[in-house]
C-alpha positions as CSV (number, residue, x, y, z in Angstrom):
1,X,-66.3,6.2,14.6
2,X,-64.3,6.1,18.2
3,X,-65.8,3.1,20.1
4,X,-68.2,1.8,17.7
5,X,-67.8,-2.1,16.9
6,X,-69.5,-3.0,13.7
7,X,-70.5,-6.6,15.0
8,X,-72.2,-5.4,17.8
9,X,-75.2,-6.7,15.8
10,X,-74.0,-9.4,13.8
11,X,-76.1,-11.8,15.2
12,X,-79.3,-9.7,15.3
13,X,-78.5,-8.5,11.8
14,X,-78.1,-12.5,10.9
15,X,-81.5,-13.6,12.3
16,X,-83.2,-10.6,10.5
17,X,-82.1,-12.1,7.3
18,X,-83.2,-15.3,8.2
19,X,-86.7,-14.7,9.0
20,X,-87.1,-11.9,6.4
21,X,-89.5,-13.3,4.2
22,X,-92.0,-14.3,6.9
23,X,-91.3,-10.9,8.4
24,X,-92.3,-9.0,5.0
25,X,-95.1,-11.4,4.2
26,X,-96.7,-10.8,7.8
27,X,-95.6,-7.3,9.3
28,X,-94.1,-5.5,6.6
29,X,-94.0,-1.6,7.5
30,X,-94.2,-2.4,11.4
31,X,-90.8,-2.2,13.6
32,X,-89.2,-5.9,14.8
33,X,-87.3,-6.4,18.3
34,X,-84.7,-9.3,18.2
35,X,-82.3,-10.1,20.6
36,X,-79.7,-12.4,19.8
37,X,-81.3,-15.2,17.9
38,X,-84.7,-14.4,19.1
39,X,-87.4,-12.0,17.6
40,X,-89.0,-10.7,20.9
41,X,-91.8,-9.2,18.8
42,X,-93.8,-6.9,16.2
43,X,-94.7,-3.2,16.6
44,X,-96.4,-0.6,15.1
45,X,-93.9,2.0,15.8
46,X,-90.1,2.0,16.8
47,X,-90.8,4.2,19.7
48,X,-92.9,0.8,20.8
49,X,-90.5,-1.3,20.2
50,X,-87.4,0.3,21.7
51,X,-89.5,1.2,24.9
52,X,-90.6,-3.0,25.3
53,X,-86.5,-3.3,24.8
54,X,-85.7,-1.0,27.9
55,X,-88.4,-3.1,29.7
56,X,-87.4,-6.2,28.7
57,X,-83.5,-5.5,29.0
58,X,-83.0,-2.8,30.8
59,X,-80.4,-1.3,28.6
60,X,-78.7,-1.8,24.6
61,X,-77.6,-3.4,22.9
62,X,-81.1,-4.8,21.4
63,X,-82.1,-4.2,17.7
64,X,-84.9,-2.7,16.4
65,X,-85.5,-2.6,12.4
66,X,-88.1,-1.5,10.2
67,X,-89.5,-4.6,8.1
68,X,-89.3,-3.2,4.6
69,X,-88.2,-4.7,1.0
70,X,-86.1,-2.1,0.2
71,X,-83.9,-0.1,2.8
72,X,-83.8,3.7,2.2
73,X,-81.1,5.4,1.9
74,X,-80.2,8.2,5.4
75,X,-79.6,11.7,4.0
76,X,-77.7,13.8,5.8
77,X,-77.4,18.0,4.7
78,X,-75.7,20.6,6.1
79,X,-73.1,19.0,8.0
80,X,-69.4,20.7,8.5
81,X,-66.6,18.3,8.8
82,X,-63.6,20.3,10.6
83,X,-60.6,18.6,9.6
């Protein structure tokens, strides 16, 4: 993908993993905000989070995740790729 840097979110990625189990055993389902190396907090939907991101930042990059055990899987249908 043109201008996309896959360790734009290293570090955010990095403290997810680090504070996973606490973040499964107390909010699992709910959305996190981290920035950096901080988790700026817990919400009930990723509309909430992202729109306490913009306030808090501004602008991206910030990182907003759903706390779940398991990722699932994006499916995408129906896409044409013109070559």
């Amino acid at each position: 993908m043109k201008g996309y840097d896959p360790k734009v979110f290293e570090e955010e990625r990095k403290t997810f993993e680090e504070n996973r189990e606490e973040l499964l055993s107390k909010s699992e389902g709910q959305y996190v905000l981290i920035k950096g190396k901080k988790i700026i907090g817990i919400y009930d939907t990723m509309r909430d989070a992202a729109m306490d991101g913009y306030k808090e930042f501004d602008k991206p990059p910030f990182y907003v995740k759903k706390i779940e055990r398991f990722e699932k899987p994006i499916k995408f249908s129906g896409i044409r790729v013109r070559g």
